[in-house]
C-alpha positions as CSV (number, residue, x, y, z in Angstrom):
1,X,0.0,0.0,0.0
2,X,1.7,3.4,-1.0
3,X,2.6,5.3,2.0
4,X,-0.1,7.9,1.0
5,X,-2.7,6.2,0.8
6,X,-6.5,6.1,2.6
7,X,-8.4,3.5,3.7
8,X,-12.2,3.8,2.9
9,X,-15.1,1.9,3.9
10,X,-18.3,3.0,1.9
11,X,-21.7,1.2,3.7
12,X,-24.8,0.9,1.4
13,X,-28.3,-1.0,2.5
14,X,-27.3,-4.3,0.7
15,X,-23.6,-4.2,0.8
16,X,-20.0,-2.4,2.1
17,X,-17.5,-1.2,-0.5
18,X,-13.7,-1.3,0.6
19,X,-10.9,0.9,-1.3
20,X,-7.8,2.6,-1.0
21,X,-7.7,6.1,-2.4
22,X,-4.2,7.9,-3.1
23,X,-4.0,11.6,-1.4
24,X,-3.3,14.4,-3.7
25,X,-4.3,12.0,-7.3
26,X,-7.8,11.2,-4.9
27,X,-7.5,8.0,-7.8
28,X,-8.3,4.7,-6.3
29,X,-5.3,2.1,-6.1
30,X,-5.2,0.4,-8.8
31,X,-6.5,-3.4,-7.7
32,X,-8.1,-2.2,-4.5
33,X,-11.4,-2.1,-5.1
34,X,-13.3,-4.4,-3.0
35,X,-17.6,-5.2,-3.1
36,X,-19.3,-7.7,-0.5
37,X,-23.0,-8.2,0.6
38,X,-24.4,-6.6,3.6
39,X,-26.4,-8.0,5.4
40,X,-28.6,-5.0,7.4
41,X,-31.0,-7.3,9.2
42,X,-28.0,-8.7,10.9
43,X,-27.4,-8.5,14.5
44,X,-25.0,-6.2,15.6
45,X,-21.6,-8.3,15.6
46,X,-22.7,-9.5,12.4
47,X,-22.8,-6.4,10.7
48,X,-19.5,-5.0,12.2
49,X,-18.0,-8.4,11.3
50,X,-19.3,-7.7,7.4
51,X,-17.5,-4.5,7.8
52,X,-14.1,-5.6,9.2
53,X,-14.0,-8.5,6.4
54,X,-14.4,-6.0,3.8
55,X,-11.8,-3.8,5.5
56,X,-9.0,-6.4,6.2
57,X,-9.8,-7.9,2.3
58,X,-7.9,-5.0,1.2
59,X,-4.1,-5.2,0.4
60,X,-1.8,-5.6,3.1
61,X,0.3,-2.8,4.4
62,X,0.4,0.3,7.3
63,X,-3.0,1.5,7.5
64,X,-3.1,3.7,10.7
65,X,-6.4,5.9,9.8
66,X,-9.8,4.3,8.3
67,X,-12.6,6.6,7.2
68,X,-16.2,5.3,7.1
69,X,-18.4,6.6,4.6
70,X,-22.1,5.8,6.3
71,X,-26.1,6.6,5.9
72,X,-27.5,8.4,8.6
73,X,-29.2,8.3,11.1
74,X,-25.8,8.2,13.1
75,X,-23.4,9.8,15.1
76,X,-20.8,10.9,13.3
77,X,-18.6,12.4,15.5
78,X,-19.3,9.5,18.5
79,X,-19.2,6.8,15.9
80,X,-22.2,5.5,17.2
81,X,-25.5,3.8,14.9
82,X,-28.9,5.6,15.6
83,X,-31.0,3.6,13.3
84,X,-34.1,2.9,14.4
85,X,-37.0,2.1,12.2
86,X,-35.6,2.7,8.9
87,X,-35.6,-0.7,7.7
88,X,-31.8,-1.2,8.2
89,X,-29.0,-1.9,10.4
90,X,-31.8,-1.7,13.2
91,X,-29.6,-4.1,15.2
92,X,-26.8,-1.2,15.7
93,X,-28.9,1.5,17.9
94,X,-26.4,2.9,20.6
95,X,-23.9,0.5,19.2
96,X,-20.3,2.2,19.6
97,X,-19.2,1.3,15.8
98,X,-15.9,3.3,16.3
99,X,-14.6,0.4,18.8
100,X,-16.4,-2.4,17.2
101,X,-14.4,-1.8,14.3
102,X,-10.9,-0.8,15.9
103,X,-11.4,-4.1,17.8
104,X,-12.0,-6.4,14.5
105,X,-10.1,-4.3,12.0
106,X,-6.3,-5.8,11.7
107,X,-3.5,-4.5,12.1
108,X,-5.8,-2.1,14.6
109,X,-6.5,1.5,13.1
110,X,-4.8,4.3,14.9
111,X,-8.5,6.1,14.0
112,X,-11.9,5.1,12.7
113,X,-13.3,8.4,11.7
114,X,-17.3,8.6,10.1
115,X,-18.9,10.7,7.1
116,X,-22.3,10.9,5.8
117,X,-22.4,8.9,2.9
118,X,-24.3,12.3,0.9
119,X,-21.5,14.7,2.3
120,X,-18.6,12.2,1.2
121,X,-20.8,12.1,-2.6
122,X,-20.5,15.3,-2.8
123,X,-16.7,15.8,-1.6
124,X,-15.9,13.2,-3.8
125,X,-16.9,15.5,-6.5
126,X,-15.2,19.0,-5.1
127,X,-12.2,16.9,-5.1
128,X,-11.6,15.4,-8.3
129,X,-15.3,15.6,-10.1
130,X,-18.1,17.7,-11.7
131,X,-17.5,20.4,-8.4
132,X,-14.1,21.1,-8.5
133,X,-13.4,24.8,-8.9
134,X,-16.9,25.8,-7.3
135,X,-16.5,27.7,-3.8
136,X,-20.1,26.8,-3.5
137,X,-21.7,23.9,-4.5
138,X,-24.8,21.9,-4.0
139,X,-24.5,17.9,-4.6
140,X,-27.7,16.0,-4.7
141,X,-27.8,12.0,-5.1
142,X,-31.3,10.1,-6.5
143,X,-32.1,6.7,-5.6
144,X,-33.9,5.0,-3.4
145,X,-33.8,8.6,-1.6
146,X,-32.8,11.5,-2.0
147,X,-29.2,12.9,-0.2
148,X,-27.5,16.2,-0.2
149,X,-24.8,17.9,0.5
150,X,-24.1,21.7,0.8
151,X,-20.4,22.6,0.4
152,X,-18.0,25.4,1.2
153,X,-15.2,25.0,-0.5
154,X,-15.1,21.4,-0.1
155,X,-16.4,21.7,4.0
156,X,-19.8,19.9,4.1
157,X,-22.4,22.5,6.1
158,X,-25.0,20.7,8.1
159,X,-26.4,23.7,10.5
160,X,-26.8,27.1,10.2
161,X,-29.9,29.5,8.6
162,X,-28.2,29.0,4.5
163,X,-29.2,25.4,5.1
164,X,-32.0,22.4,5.6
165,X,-31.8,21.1,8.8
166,X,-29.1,18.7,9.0
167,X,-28.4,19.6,5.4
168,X,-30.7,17.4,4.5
169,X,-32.9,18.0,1.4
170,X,-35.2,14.7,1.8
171,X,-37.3,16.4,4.6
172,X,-38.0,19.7,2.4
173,X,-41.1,20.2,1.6
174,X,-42.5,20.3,-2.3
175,X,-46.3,20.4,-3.2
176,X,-47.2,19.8,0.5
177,X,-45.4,16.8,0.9
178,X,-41.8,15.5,1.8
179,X,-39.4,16.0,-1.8
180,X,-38.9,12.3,-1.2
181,X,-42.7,11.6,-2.2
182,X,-41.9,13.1,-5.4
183,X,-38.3,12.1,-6.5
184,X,-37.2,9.1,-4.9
185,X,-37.4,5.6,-7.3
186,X,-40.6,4.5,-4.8
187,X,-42.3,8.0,-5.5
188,X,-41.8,7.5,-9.3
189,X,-42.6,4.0,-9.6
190,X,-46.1,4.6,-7.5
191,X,-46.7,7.9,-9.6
192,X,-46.6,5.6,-13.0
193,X,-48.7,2.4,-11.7
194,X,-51.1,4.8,-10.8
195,X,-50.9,7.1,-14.1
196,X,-51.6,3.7,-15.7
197,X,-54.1,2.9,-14.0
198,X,-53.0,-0.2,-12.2
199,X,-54.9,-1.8,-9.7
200,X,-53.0,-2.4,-6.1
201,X,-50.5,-5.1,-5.7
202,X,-49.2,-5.0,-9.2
203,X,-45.5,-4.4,-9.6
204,X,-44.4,-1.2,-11.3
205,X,-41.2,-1.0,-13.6
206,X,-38.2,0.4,-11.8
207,X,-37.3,4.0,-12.8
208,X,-34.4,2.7,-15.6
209,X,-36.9,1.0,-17.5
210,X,-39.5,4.3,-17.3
211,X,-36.8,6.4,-18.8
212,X,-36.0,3.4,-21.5
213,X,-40.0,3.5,-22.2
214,X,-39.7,7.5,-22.3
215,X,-37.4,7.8,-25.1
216,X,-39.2,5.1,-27.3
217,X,-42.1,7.2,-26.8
218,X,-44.5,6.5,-24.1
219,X,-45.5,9.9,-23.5
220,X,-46.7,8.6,-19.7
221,X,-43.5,7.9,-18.9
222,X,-42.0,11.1,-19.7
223,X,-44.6,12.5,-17.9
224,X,-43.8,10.5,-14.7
225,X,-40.2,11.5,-15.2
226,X,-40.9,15.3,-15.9
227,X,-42.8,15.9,-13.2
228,X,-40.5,14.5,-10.5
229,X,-37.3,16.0,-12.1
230,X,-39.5,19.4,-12.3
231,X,-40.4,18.7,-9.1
232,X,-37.0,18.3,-7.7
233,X,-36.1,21.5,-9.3
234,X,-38.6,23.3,-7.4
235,X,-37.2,22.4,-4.4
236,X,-33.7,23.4,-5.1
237,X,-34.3,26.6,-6.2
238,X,-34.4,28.8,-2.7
239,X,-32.2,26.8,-1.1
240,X,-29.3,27.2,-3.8
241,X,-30.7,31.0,-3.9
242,X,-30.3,31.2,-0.1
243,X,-26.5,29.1,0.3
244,X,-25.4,31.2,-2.6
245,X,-24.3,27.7,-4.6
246,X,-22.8,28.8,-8.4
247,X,-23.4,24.6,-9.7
248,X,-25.8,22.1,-8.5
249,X,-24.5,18.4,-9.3
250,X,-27.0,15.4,-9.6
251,X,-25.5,11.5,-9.3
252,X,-26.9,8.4,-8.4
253,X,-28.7,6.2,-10.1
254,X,-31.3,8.2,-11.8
255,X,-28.7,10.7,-13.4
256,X,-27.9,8.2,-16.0
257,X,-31.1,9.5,-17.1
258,X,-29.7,12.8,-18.1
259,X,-31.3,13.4,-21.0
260,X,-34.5,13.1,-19.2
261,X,-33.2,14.5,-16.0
262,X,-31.4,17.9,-17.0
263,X,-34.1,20.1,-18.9
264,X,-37.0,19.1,-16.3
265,X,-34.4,20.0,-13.2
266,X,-34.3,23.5,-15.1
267,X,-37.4,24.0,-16.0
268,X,-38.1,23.4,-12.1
269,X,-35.5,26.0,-11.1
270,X,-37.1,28.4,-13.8
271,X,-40.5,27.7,-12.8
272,X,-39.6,28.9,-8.9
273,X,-39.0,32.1,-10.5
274,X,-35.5,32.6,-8.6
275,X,-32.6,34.4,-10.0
276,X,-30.6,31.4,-11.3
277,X,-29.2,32.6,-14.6
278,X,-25.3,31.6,-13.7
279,X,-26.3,28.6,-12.1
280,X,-24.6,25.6,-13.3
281,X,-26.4,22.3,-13.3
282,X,-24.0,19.3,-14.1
283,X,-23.7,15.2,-14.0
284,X,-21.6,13.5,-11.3
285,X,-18.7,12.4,-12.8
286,X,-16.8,10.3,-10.0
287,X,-20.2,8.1,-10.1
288,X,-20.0,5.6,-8.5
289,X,-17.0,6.0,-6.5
290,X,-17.5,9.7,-5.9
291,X,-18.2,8.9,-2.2
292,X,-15.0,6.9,-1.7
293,X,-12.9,9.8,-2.9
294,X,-14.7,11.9,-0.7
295,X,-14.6,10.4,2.5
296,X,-10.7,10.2,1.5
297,X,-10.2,13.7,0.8
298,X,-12.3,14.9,4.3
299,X,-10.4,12.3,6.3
300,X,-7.2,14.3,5.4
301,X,-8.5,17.8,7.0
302,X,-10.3,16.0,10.0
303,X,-6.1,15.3,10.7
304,X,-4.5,18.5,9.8
């Protein structure tokens, strides 16, 4: 392992990434790369065991800081889960994940330090991605929610009045109702079975496939998609007005849909009627390891 190199642990629902990023390139070590299934229903030691595999499957070598790139709810600066009710990793409420990991994790870490998994997205692409250059940026993923992080030159900003609480954007409110309601792959899939009519209990296509039906023409489809994308819009518009943000970047899943994606996201932001004309709206570009690099680049401030 080069001497400069950071040790990453990404955690999704299903499964835990493991890589090794070079500081200053912010590439990932060639070979590094690592992917294993999760399993979030777990108990406690059987998560943290998943974890600890993942991290001692990586090459050998010095590795005396880890950085943990994790959803939320969690205490970030504690290390310490607060799931509860959110249909995963249940099992790890008040569990001290910091020490659970230094204790498995060999040779043992000289520090375990934790990011949001949105804030490390969208660090990842300050550092070496569709943000770089941009004092102030906004980074939004789309999936099965929605994340978000608000950046000061590269500093993720979670509290203060230019900000969502938490700064989160899945709690805003759009139309009356939470933005994940409108946006998130559940919200779109419900919004088509029930623009086709479909009767409860009937499956609908997963968002990839609306967007593949959308550009052979099914005008419902595009629809769907418009309206959510529009929607999401909507909701950026004051709060990139009010943080000052000069580029909003979209990854995840759904921004593979781009074509569908980019002119309903500014028709949104035109539609709010805010003063957006400089506003840059790009792709991610460091999808889908954008929150690897991310986590990497923030661990190297948490130790200067």
């Amino acid at each position: 392992m080069p001497d400069d190199a950071i040790p990453v642990l990404e955690v999704g629902g299903t499964h835990v990434t493991s890589e090794v990023v070079a500081a200053g390139s912010w590439e990932l070590v060639a070979g590094s790369l690592r992917t294993a299934v999760l399993d979030a229903d777990g108990t406690a030691a059987e998560v943290l065991d998943g974890l600890a595999a993942a991290a001692n499957g990586l090459p050998g070598g010095r590795r005396p800081d880890w950085v943990v790139a994790v959803p939320g709810p969690f205490d970030y600066e504690r290390g310490i889960g607060l799931f509860r009710d959110v249909g995963k990793f249940d099992s790890l409420y008040g569990v001290d994940v910091r020490r659970g990991l230094l204790t498995r994790i060999r040779p043992r870490p000289a520090a375990v330090r934790f990011l949001n998994d949105a804030d490390a997205f969208g660090v990842g692409e300050y550092a070496a991605g569709a943000a770089r250059g941009h004092d102030r940026a906004v980074c939004i993923t789309l999936g099965t929610g929605v994340g978000s992080a608000f950046l000061d030159r590269g500093r993720p900003v979670n509290s203060g009045p230019t900000v969502p609480p938490d700064g989160s954007i899945h709690l805003v409110v759009h139309d009356g109702r939470p933005i994940e309601e409108t946006v998130s792959r559940r919200a779109i899939r419900t919004a088509y079975a029930r623009a086709a009519g479909g009767s409860a209990g009937v499956v609908a296509p997963d968002v990839h496939t609306i967007a593949e039906r959308s550009r052979h023409g099914d005008e419902l489809a595009r629809a769907v998609l418009t309206d959510a994308f529009r929607g999401l819009g909507a909701a950026l518009a004051p709060l990139v007005q009010r943080f000052d943000a000069s580029i909003v970047v979209i990854g995840g899943s759904m921004a593979g849909s781009w074509d569908i994606l980019e002119p309903a996201v500014r028709q949104g932001l035109a539609e709010a009627g805010a003063d957006l004309g400089a506003l840059a709206v790009r792709p991610a570009v460091r999808n889908p390891v954008a929150a690897l690099v991310g986590a990497a680049f923030w661990s190297v401030g948490q130790r200067n």
